[in-house]
C-alpha positions as CSV (number, residue, x, y, z in Angstrom):
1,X,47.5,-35.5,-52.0
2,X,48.2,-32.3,-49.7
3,X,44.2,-31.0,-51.2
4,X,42.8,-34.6,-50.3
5,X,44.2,-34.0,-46.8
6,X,43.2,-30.9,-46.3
7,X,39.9,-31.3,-47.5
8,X,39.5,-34.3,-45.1
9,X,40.7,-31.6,-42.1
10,X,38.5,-29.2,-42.9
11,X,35.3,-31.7,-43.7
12,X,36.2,-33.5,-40.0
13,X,36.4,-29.9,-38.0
14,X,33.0,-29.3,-40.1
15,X,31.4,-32.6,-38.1
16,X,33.2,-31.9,-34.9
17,X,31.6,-28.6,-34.8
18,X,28.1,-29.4,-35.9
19,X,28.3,-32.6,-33.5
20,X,29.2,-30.0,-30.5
21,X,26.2,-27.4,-31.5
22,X,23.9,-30.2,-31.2
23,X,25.1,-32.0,-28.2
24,X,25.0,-28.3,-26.7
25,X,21.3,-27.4,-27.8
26,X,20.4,-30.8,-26.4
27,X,21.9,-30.3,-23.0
28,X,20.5,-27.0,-22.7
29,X,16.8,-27.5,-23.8
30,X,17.2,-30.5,-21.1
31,X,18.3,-28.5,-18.5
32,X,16.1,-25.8,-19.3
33,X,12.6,-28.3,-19.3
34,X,14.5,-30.2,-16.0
35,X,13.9,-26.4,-14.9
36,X,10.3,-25.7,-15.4
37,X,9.5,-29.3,-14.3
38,X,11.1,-28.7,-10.9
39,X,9.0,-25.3,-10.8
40,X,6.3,-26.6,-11.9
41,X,6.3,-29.5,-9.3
42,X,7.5,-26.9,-6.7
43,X,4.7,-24.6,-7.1
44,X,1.8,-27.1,-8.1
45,X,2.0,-26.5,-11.7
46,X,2.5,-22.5,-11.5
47,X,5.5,-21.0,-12.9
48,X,6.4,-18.8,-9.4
49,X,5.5,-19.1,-5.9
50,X,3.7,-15.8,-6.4
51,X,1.7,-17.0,-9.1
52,X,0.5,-20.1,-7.0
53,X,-0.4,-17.6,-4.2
54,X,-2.6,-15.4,-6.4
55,X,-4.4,-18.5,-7.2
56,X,-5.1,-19.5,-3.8
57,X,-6.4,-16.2,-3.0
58,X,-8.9,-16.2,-5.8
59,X,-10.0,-19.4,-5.6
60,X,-10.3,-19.4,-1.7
61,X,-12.8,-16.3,-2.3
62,X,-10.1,-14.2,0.1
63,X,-11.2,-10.8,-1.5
64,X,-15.2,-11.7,-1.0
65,X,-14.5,-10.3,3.1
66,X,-11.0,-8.7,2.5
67,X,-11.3,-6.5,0.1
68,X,-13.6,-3.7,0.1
69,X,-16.9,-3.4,-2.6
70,X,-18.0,-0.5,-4.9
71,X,-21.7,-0.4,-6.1
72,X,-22.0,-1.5,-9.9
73,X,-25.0,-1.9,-12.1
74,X,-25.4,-5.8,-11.3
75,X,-24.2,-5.2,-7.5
76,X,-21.0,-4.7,-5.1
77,X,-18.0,-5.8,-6.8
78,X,-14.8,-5.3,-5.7
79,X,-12.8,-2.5,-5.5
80,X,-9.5,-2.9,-7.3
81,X,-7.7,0.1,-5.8
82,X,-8.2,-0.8,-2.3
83,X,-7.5,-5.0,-3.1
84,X,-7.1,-6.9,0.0
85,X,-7.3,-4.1,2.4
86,X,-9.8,-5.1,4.9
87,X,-12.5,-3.2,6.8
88,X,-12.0,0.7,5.9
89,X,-11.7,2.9,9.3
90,X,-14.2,5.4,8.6
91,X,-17.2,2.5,7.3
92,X,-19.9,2.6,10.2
93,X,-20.3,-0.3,11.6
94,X,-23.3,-3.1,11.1
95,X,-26.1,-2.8,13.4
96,X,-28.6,-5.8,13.7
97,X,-32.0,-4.5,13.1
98,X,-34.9,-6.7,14.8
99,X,-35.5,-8.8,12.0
100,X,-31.6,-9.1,11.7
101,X,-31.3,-10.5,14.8
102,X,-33.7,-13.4,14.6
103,X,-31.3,-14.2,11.1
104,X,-28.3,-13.9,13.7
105,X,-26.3,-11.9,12.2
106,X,-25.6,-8.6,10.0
107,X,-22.9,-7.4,7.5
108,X,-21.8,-4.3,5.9
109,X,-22.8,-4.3,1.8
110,X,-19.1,-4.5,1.4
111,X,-19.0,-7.9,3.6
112,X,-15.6,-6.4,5.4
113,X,-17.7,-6.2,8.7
114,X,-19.9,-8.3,10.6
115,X,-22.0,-8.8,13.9
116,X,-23.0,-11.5,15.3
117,X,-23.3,-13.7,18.6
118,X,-19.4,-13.7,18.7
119,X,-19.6,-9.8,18.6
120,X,-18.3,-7.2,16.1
121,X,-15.5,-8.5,14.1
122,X,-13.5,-6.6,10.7
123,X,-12.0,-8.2,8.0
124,X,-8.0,-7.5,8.6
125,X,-5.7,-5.6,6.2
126,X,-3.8,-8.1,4.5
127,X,-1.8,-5.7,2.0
128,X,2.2,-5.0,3.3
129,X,1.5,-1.8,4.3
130,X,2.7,-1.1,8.0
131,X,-1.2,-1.1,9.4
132,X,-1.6,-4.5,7.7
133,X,1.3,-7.7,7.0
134,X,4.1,-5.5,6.6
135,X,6.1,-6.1,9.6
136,X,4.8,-9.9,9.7
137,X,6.8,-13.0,9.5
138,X,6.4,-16.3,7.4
139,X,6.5,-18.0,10.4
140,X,4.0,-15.6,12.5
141,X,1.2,-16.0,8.9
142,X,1.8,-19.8,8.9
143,X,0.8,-19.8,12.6
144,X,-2.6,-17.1,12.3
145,X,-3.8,-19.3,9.9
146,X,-2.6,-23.0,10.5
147,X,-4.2,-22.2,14.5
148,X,-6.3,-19.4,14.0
149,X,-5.1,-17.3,16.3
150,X,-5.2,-13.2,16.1
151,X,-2.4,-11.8,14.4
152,X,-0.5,-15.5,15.1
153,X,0.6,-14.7,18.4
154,X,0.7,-17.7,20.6
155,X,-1.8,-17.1,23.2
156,X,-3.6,-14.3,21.4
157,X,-7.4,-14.3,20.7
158,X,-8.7,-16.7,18.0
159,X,-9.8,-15.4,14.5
160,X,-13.7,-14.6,14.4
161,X,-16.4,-15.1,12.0
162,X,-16.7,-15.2,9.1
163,X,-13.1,-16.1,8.3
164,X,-13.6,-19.6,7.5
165,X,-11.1,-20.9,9.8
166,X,-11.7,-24.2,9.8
167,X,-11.1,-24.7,6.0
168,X,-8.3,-22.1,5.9
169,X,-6.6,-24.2,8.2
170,X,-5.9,-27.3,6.2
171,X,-3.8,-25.5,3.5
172,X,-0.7,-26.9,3.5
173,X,2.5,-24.9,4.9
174,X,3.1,-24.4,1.4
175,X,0.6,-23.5,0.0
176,X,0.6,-20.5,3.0
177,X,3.8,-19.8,2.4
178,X,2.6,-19.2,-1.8
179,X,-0.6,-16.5,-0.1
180,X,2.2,-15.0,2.1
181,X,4.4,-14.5,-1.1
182,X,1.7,-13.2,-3.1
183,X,0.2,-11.0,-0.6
184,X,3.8,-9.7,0.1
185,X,4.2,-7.9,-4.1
186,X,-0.2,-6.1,-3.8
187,X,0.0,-2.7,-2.9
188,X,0.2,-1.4,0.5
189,X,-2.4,0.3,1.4
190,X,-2.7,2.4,4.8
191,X,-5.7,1.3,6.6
192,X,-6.0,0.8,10.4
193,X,-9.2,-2.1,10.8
194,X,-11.4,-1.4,13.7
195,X,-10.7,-3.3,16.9
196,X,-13.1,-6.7,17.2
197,X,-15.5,-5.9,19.6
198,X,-17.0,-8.8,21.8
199,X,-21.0,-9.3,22.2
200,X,-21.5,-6.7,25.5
201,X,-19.1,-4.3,23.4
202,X,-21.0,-4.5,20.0
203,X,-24.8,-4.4,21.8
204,X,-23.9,-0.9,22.9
């Protein structure tokens, strides 16, 4: 009787335990997929905010103007040491030749400088180095692109050709927030863009 018992015990404490170690698993591999849903939903199916940003950026064609080209067999490509870091100081700028100017325009073969009827205009560093976003806010990136104005200072100059402003502008505040948090983790890279130059300024 007293092994009938404590076989029952022991047999019980056997289910109890196997009961909890599947209740367990279940509750975490719920909360667990609960989490990546909600991340996934937060950042538009990407697992980070960072991730999302990066995805932006390449798919917005950001690096075409803002990141600086090196000369391959097929043509410029871009150069991945100097990613995102605008218009390099010591690049001459574009002239318009004659047959340039009937076109409109001119651009550097790296396409991180322009002229045109709006004047001389670089593309800005947009690495966290101290020349570029590294003392920018959320806020003050939301508002340079959301407005288009220089640097997102309210009542600064607006943003000049060829940033596509007009597009860039109907991200949502998320999905700015993502480029700011991506842009945020690229390496800084120390390069002070050329001041834009209005049309009298540039014809010289």
């Amino acid at each position: 009787m007293m092994k009938n018992q404590t076989s029952i015990f022991i047999a019980v404490c056997i289910i109890c335990f196997l009961f909890y170690r599947c209740s367990n698993n279940a509750t975490t591999s719920t909360a667990t997929n609960d989490s990546l849903s909600t991340n996934g939903n937060m950042y538009n199916g990407y697992a980070s905010q960072v991730d999302w940003g990066k995805h932006l950026m390449a798919t917005g064609g950001c690096g075409d103007c803002h990141t600086p080209k090196k000369m391959a067999d097929h043509g410029p490509v871009d150069d991945s040491s100097l990613l995102f870091s605008g218009s390099p100081s010591q690049q001459p700028a574009p002239n318009l030749t004659p047959d340039q100017l009937k076109q409109g325009m001119a651009a550097t073969l790296g396409l991180t400088a322009w002229t045109g009827p709006w004047g001389r205009s670089y593309a800005a560093n947009l690495t966290p180095d101290s020349t570029g976003l590294g003392s920018w806010s959320e806020k003050q990136f939301i508002t340079c692109l959301s407005q288009g104005l220089f640097q997102g200072i309210e009542g600064s100059r607006p943003l000049m050709p060829p940033m596509p402003i007009d597009g860039v502008k109907n991200f949502t505040s998320n999905e700015m927030k993502a480029i700011f948090a991506f842009l945020k983790t690229v390496k800084p890279i120390h390069n002070i863009v050329p001041e834009y130059q209005p049309p009298a300024t540039a014809a010289k």
